[in-house]
C-alpha positions in Angstrom: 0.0 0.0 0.0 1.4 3.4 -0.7 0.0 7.0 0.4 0.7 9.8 -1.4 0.0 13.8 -1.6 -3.3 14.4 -3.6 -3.4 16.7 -6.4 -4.8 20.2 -6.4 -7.5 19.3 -7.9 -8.6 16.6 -5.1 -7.9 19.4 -2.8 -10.7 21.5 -5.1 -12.8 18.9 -4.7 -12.7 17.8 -1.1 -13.0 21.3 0.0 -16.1 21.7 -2.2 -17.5 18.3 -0.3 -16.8 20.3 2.8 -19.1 22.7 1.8 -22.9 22.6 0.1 -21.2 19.4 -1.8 -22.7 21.5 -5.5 -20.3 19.0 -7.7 -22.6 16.1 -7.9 -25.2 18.2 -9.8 -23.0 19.7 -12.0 -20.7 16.7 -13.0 -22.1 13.7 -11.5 -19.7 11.3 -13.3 -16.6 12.6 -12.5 -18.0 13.2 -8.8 -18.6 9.6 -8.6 -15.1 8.6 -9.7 -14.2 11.0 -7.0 -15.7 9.5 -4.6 -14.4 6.2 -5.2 -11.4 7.1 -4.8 -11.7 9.0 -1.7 -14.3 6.1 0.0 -11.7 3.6 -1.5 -8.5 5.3 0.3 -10.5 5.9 3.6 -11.3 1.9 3.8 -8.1 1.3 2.6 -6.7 3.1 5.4 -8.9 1.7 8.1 -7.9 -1.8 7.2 -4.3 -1.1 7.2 -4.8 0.6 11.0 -7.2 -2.5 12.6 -4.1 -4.8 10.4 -1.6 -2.8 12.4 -3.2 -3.0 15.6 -4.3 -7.0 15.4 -3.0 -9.2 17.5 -1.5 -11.9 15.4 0.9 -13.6 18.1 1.1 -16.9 19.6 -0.2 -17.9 23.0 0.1 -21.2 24.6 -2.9 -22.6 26.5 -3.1 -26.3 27.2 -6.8 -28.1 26.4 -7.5 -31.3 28.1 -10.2 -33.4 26.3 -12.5 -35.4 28.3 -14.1 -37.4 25.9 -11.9 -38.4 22.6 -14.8 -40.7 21.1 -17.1 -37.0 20.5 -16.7 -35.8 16.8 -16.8 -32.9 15.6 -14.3 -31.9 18.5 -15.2 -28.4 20.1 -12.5 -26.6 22.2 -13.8 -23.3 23.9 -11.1 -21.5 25.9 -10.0 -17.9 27.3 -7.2 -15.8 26.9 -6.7 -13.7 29.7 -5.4 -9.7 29.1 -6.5 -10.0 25.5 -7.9 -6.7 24.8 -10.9 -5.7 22.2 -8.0 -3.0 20.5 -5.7 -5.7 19.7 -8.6 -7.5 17.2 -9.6 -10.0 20.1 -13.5 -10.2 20.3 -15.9 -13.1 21.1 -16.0 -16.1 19.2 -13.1 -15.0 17.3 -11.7 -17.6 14.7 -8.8 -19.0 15.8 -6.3 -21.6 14.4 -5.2 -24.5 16.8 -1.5 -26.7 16.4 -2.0 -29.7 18.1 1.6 -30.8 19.8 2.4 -34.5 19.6 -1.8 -35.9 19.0 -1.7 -39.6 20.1 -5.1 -40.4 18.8 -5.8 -37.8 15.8 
């Protein structure tokens, strides 16, 4: 991804969406083309920042099955000090390694 200095002209533009927003009626094309752009940038840029701030490290828990005759198997676990900031919510996906399976 790269960021760079808009034009003049986008600077024309934005300031005029500031404003009473009059481009649309006057040259709807190129206002939607405009828009694009800026709505694509401004998504763009959100997903790089929640990227940036996502947790993606690994944490060791240890899971004890009860029962290793139940299929599908279902593993629910907590992670303690996991905050909302770094990407962790509820029922998050997450991918499991199992270390040395005897019976998988």
């Amino acid at each position: 991804m790269t960021v760079s200095r808009g034009t003049p002209e986008d600077a024309v533009w934005l300031n005029d969406r500031l404003g009473s927003f009059e481009n649309i009626a006057r040259d709807n094309r190129n206002a939607l083309v405009m828009m694009g752009r800026v709505f694509n940038a401004a998504a763009s840029a959100s997903a790089a920042y929640e990227l940036r701030e996502d947790d993606l490290t690994v944490h060791r828990v240890t899971l004890h099955i009860l029962y290793l005759h139940c299929h599908p198997l279902r593993a629910n676990f907590r992670l303690s000090n996991m905050t909302s900031t770094a990407g962790w919510s509820q029922y998050r996906l997450v991918g499991l390694w199992i270390n040395n399976p005897e019976f998988f």
